[in-house]
C-alpha positions in Angstrom: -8.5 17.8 13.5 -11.8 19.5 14.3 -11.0 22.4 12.2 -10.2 20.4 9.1 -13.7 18.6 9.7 -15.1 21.9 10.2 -13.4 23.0 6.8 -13.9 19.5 4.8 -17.9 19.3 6.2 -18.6 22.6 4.4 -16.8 22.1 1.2 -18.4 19.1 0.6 -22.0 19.7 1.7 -21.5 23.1 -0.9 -20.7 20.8 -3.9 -23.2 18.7 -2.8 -25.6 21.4 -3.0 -24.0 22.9 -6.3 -24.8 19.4 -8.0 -28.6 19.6 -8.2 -28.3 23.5 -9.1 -26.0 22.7 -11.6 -28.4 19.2 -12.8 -31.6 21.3 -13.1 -30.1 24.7 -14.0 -31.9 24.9 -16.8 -35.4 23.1 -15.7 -36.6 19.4 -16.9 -35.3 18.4 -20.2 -37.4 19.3 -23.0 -37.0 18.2 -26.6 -35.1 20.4 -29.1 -36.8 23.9 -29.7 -36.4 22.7 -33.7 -38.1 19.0 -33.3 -41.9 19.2 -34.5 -42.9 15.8 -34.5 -41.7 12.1 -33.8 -43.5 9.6 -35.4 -43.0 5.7 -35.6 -43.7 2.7 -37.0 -44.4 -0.6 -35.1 -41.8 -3.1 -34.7 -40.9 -5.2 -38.0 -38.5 -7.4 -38.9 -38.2 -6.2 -42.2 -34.5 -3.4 -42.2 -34.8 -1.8 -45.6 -37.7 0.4 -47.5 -37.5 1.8 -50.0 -37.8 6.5 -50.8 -41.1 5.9 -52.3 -42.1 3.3 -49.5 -40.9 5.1 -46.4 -43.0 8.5 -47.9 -45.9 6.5 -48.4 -45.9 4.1 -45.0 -48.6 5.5 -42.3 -46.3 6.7 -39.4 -47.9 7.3 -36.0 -47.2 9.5 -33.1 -44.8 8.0 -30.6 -45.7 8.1 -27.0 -43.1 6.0 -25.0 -44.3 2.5 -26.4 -42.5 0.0 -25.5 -40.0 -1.4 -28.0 -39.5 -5.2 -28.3 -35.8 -6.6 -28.2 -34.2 -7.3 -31.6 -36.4 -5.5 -34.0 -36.0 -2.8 -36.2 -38.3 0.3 -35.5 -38.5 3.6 -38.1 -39.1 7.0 -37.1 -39.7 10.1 -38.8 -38.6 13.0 -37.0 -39.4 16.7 -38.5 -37.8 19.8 -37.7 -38.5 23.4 -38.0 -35.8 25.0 -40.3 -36.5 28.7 -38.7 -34.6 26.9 -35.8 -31.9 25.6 -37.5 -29.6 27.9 -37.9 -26.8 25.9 -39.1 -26.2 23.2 -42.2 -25.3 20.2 -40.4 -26.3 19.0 -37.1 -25.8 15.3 -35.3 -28.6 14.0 -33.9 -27.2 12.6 -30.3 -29.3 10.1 -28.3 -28.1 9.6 -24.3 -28.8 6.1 -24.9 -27.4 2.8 -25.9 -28.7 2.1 -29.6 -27.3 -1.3 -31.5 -28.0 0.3 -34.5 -28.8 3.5 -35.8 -29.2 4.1 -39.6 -30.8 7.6 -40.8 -32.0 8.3 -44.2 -32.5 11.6 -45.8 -34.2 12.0 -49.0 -32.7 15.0 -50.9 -34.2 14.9 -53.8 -35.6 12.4 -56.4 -31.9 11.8 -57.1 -30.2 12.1 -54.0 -30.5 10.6 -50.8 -28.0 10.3 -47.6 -27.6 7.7 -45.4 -25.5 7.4 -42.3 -24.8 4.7 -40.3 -24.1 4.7 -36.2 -24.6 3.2 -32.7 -22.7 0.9 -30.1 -23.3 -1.9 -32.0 -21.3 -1.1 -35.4 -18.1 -1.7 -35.7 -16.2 2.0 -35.5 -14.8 1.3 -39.1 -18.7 0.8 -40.4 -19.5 3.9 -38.9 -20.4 7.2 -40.9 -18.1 9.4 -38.3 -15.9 8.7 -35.3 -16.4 10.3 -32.1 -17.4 9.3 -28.5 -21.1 10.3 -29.0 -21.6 6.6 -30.5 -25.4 6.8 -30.7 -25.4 9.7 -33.3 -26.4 10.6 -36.7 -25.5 13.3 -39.3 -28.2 15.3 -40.6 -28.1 18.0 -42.9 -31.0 21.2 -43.3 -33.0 21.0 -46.4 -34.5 23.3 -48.4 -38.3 24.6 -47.3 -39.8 25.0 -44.0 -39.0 21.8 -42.7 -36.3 19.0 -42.5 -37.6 15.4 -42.5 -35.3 12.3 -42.0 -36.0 8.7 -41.5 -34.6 6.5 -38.3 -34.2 3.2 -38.2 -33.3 2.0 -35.0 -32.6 -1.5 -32.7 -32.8 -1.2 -29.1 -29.7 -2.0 -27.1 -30.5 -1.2 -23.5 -33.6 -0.1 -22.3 -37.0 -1.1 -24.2 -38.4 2.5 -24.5 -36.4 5.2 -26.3 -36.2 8.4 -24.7 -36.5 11.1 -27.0 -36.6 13.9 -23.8 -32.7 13.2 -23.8 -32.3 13.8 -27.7 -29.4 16.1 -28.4 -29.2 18.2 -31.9 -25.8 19.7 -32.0 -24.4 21.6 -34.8 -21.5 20.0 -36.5 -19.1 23.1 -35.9 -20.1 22.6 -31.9 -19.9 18.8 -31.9 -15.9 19.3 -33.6 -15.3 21.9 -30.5 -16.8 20.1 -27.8 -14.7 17.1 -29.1 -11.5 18.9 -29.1 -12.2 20.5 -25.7 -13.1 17.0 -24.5 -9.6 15.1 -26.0 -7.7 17.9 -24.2 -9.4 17.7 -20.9 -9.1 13.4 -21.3 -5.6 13.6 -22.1 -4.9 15.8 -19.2 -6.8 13.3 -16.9 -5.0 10.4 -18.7 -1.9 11.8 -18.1 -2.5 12.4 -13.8 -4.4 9.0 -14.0 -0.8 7.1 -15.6 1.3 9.1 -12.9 -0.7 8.4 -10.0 -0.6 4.4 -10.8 3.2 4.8 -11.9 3.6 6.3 -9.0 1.7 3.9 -6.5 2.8 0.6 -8.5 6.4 1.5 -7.9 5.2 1.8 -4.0 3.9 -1.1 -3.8 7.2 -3.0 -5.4 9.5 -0.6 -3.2 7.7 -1.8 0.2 5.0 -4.4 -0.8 2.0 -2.7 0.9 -0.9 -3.8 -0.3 -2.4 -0.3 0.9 -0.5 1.2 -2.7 -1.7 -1.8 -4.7 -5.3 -2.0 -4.1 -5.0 2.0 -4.1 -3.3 1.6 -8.0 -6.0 -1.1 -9.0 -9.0 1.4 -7.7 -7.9 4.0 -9.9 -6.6 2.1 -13.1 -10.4 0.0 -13.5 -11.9 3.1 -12.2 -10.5 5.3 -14.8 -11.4 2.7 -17.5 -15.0 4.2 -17.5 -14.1 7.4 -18.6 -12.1 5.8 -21.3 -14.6 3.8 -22.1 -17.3 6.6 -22.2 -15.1 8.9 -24.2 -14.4 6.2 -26.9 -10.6 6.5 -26.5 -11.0 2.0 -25.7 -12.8 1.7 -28.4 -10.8 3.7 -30.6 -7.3 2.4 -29.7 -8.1 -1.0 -27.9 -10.9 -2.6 -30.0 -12.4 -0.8 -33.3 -14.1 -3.7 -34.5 -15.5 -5.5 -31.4 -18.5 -2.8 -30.1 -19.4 -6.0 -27.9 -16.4 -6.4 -26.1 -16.1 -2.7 -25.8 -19.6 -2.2 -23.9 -18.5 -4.6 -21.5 -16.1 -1.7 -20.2 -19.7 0.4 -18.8 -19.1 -1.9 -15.3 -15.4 -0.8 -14.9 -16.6 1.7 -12.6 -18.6 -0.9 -10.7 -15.8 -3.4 -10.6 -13.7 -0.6 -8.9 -15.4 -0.2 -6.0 -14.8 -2.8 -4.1 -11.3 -1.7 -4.5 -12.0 1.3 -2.6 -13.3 -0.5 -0.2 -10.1 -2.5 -0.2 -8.4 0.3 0.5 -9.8 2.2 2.6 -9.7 -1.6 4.9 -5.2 -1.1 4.3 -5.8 2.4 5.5 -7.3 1.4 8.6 -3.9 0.1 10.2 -4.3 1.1 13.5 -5.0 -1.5 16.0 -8.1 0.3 17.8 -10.3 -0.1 14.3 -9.4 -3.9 13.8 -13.2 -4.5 13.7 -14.6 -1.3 11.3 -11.5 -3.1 9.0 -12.8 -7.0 9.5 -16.1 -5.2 8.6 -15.1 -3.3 5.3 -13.3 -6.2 3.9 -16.2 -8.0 4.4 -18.1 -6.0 2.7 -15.5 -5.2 0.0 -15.3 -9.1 -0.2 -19.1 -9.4 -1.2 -19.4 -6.6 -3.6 -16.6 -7.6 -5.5 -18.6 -11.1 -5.8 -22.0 -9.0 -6.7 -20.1 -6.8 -9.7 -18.8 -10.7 -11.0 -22.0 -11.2 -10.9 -23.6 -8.2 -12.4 -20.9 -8.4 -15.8 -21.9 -12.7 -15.9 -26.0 -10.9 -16.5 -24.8 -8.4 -19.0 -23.7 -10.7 -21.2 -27.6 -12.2 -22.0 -29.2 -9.0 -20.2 -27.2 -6.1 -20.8 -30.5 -3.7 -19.8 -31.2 -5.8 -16.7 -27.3 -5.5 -15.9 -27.0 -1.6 -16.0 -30.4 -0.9 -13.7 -28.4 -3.8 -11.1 -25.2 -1.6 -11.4 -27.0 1.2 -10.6 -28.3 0.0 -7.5 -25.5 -1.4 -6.3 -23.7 1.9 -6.9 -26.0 3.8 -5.0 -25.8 1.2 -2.0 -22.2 1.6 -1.9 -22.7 5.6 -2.1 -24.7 5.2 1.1 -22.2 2.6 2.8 -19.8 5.6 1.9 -21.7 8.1 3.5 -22.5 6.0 6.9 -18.4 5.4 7.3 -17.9 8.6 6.7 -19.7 9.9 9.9 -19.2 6.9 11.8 -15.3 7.5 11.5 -14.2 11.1 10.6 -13.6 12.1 14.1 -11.9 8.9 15.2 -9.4 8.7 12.6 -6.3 10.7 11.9 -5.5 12.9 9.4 -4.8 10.6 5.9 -7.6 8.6 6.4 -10.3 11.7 7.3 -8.6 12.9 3.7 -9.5 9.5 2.0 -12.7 9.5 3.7 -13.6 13.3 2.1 -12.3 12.2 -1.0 -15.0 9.3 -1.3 -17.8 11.6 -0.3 -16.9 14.1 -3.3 -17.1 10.6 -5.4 -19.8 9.6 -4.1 -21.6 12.9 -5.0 -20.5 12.9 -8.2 -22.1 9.2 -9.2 -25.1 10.4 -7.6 -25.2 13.1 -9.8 -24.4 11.1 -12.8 -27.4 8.5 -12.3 -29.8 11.2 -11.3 -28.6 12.7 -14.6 -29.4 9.3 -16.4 -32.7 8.7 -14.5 -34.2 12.4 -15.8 -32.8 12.4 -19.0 -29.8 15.2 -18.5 -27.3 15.9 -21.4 -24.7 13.9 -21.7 -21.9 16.5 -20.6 -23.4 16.3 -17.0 -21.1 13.2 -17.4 -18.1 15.9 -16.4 -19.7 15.7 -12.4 -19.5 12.3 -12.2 -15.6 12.6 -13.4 -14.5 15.9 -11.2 -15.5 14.5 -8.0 -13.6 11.0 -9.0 -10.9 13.2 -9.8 -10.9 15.4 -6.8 -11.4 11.8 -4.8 -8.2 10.3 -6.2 -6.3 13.7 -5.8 -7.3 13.3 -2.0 -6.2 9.4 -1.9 -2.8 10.6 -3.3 -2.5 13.7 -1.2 -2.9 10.7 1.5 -1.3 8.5 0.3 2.1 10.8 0.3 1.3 11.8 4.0 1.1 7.8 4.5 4.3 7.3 2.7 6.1 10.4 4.6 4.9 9.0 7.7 6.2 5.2 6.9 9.7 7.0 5.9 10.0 9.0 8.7 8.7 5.2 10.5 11.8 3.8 8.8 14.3 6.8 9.9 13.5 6.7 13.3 13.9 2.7 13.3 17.0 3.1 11.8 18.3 6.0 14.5 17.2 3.3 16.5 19.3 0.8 15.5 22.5 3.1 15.5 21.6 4.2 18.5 21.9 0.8 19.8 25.0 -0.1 18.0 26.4 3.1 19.6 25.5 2.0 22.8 26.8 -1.7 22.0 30.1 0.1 20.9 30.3 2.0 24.0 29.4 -1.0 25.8 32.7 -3.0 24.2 35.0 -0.2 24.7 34.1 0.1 28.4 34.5 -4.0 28.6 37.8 -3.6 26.6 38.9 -1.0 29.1 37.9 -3.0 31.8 39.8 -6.2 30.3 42.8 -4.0 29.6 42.5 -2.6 33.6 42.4 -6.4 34.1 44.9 -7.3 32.2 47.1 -4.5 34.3 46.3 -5.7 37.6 47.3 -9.3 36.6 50.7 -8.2 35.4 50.5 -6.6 38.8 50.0 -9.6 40.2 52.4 -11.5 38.4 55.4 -9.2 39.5 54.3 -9.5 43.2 54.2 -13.4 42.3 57.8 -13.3 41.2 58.5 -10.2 44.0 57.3 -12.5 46.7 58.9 -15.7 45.0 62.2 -14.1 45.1 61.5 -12.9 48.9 60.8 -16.8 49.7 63.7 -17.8 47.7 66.1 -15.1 49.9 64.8 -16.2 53.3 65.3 -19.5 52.2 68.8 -19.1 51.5 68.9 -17.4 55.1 67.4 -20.3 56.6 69.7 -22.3 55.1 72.4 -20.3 56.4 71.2 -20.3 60.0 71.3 -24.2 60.1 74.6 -23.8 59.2 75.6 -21.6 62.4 73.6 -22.9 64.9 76.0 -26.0 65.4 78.4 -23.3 66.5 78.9 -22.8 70.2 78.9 -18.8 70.1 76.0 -18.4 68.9 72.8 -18.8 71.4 71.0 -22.0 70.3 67.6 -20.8 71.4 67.9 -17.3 70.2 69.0 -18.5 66.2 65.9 -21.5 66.2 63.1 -18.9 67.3 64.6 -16.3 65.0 64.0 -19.3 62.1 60.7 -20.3 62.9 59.5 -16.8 62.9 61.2 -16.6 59.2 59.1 -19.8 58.1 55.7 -19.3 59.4 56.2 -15.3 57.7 57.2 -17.1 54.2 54.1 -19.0 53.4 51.4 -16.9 55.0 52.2 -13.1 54.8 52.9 -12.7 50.9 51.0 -15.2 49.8 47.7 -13.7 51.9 48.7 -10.5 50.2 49.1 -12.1 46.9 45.7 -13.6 47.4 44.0 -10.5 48.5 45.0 -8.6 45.4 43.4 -11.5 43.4 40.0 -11.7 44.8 40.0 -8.0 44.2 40.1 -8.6 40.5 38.2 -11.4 40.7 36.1 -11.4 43.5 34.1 -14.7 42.9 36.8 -16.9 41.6 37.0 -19.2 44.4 34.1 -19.4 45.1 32.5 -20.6 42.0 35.7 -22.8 41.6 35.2 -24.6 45.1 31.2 -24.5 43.8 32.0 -26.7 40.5 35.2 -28.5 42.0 35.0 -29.3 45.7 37.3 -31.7 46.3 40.3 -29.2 44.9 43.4 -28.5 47.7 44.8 -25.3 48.7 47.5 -25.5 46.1 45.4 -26.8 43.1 43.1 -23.8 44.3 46.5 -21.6 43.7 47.4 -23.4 40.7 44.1 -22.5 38.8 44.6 -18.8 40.1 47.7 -18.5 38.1 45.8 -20.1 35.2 43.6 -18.2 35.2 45.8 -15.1 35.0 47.4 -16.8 32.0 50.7 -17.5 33.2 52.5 -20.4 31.6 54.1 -23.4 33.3 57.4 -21.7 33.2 55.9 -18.7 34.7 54.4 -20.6 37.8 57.4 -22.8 37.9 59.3 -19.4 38.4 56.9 -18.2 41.3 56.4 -21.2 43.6 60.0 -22.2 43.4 59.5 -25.2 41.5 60.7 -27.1 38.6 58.5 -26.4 35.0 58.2 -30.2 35.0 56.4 -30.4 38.4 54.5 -27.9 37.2 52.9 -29.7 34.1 53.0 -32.6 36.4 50.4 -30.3 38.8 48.6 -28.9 35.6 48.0 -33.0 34.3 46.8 -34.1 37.8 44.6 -30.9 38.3 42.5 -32.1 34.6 41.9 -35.6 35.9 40.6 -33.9 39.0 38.0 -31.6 37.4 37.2 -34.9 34.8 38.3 -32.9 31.6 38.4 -34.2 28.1 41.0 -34.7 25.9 39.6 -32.0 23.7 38.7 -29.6 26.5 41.2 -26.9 27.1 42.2 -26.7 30.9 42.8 -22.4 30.6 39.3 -22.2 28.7 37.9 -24.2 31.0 39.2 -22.3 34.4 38.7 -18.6 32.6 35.2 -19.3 31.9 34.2 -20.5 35.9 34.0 -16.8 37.5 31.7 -15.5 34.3 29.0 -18.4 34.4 
């Protein structure tokens, strides 16, 4: 564990410090090498001049003045030609214009106008494109190239010329292309990954892969959003709906939070999760919030989003060192994953703040890449560990079942062993049955002779007596000590429930309870079957049975309770 937050610590701490390098690489923004002058006109309400008036109007220098809301604004912009080394160029601007309408006067005949910014509908504008605040220009004859600007604030109430783009038609066409290949790539691993997590989440109803698949699918709407592919495919001719997709990213962050509280599922960080919700809980509220403000202050709204972005940067960072040694593995990889994304967003407003070009943009969106790369990588180590959860659960249950299964063979050895030894006991029943029966018929024979006067009276009626005291006692003792060996506990429990039961009703339930029937016992003790049932009926009024209650269920069950 201490190695990989050796390893993690130093790879992120070297983006971090690639970010600025790569943010001010090329030292403070300046405006294009090309541009001359900027020069303005105060606000007016009035949209339209005409060639003759715009050449003739008394244009100013512009020095960051403040531009009022909802008013149209002309600038003249002249470039030095030397510089332009191309025929066509867009004019970019790295901020939010409602409109943006540049006029070029050709010639006494000819003059072009094209039309752009967030505002217009993508079918009113002059080209497509994800740079929505752009203009077409074309190079002019002479020294210089002159166009006309007229402009309506959309965001922010001065317009920043420092983060003016000119970009040659040719580059714009191959920076686009390279930018739809790289967005459809993303797209694509951004439509796996919530494939992928949204079948999770129905599969095992974690709320762990949900709130992981909404991060990512609200997050990723930025991008689409930034990159005009919403606009384009979702809604052409609504700009205003379309801008409202800027606070996707904010909206996704509590999310993460979200999360990141699922991934906490181990008992000993119960209140670092109570915490996180709650705090998930209140941004979520905040961003509501934030969108509600953008709909009368869109301006106000982004500089709120910004702040609350960089708070939740810094609650990032602060749970990222108060739990990276205390976790395990897939959450120290979640954990890493946020820091990279939180590096990135920091990048991105320090990007807006000074001014940088728009492609800085790409910072922001590799380190939420290489963040959600991280959740999945965790997320599969979370879903190997659940499986492998689930396996061992299941071995187990078999385990058990084995054991249950061992468990009834060994009882339904030990009822077939019992089963033997009553059979056992039944023959020496009938053995000893037969024995009485025999010394009866001797008896009987004895009686007979002892009338007779050879015979020695005293002799013959000792030599009987000795007969009947062995018939009763001897077998039957041994009859009864092979029973209490198989069930040891019988009587006892039966004189326990029953005490008022004789010797014979005790003997009685003994060969119940080895399931003889009546004709059975009848066949042991020497008696008629109908005495028997006679015995069996008095023995049920005795133990105060039912009509329903079965006398053999009754007796088997005595010994196990």
């Amino acid at each position: 564990m201490d190695l990989f937050y050796n390893h993690m610590t130093k790879i992120i701490f070297i983006f971090l410090f690639v970010l600025p390098v790569k943010l001010f690489a090329g030292g403070q923004p300046n405006y294009p090498e090309s541009l001359i002058s900027i020069q303005y006109l105060p606000g007016d309400k009035i949209q339209d001049f005409s060639e003759a008036e715009m050449t003739n109007k008394m244009f100013t220098a512009y020095k960051n003045e403040t531009l009022s809301p909802n008013v149209y604004y002309w600038f003249r912009l002249t470039f030095d030609n030397q510089k332009l080394n191309k025929d066509s160029y867009f004019i970019h601007f790295n901020d939010f214009f409602a409109e943006i309408q540049l006029v070029q006067v050709l010639s006494e005949s000819k003059t072009l106008k094209y039309l752009g910014g967030s505002y217009i509908p993508l079918s009113n504008r002059s080209f497509e494109g994800f740079f929505k605040d752009k203009v077409l220009m074309t190079k002019t004859r002479g020294t210089q190239t002159t166009v006309y600007l007229r402009v309506k604030r959309a965001g922010f109430d001065t317009l920043s010329f420092p983060s003016m783009n000119i970009i040659s038609l040719e580059d714009y066409q191959h920076f686009k292309t390279k930018t739809d290949i790289v967005q459809s790539f993303f797209t694509g691993v951004i439509a796996i990954l919530c494939l992928f997590n949204l079948v999770l989440f129905l599969l095992t109803r974690e709320k762990l892969y949900l709130s992981y698949f909404i991060y990512i699918a609200i997050a990723s709407l930025y991008f689409f959003f930034y990159y005009g592919y919403i606009e384009l495919f979702w809604f052409p001719q609504h700009p205003l709906v379309n801008k409202m997709f800027f606070f996707s990213i904010l909206l996704a962050q509590p999310f993460y939070f979200f999360f990141l509280h699922y991934a906490l599922n181990e008992e000993n960080f119960r209140d670092y999760r109570k915490l996180i919700f709650r705090y998930a809980s209140v941004i979520l509220s905040l961003s509501v919030v934030v969108i509600i403000i953008s709909l009368f202050r869109y301006s106000v709204a982004i500089h709120i989003g910004d702040v609350l972005s960089v708070v939740n940067g810094i609650a990032i960072v602060l749970i990222f060192f108060l739990l990276i040694r205390k976790v395990p593995l897939t959450v120290k990889i979640i954990l890493s994953g946020s820091l990279f994304l939180a590096a990135g967003g920091g990048a991105a407003i320090i990007a807006n703040l000074f001014y940088i070009s728009v492609e800085h943009i790409y910072i922001y969106q590799v380190g939420f890449y290489i963040e959600i790369l991280l959740f999945a990588i965790a997320i599969n180590f979370t879903h190997n560990n659940e499986r492998l959860i689930r396996i061992k659960r299941q071995l187990d249950i078999t385990q058990l079942k084995n054991e249950k299964l061992e468990k009834e063979r060994e009882l339904e050895g030990l009822s077939k062993a019992i089963d033997k030894k009553n059979r056992d006991l039944t023959y020496k029943a009938i053995v000893i049955s037969q024995k009485e029966s025999m010394q009866k018929t001797i008896l009987k024979q004895l009686s007979k002779l002892k009338d007779q006067e050879k015979i020695q009276k005293s002799q013959l009626l000792e030599l009987m007596s000795n007969l009947k005291s062995n018939t009763n006692n001897n077998h039957w003792n041994e009859f009864e000590s092979h029973f209490t060996t198989v069930h040891p506990h019988f009587y006892s429990a039966l004189n326990k429930k029953y005490q008022n039961l004789t010797a014979s009703e005790n003997k009685l339930c003994a060969f119940i309870k080895m399931k003889l029937s009546s004709k059975e016992i009848a066949l042991i003790t020497g008696k008629s079957q109908q005495s028997v049932d006679v015995a069996r009926s008095r023995l049920r009024k005795k133990m105060g049975l039912a009509n329903h209650e079965n006398l053999y269920t009754v007796i088997s069950e005595i010994e196990i309770q």
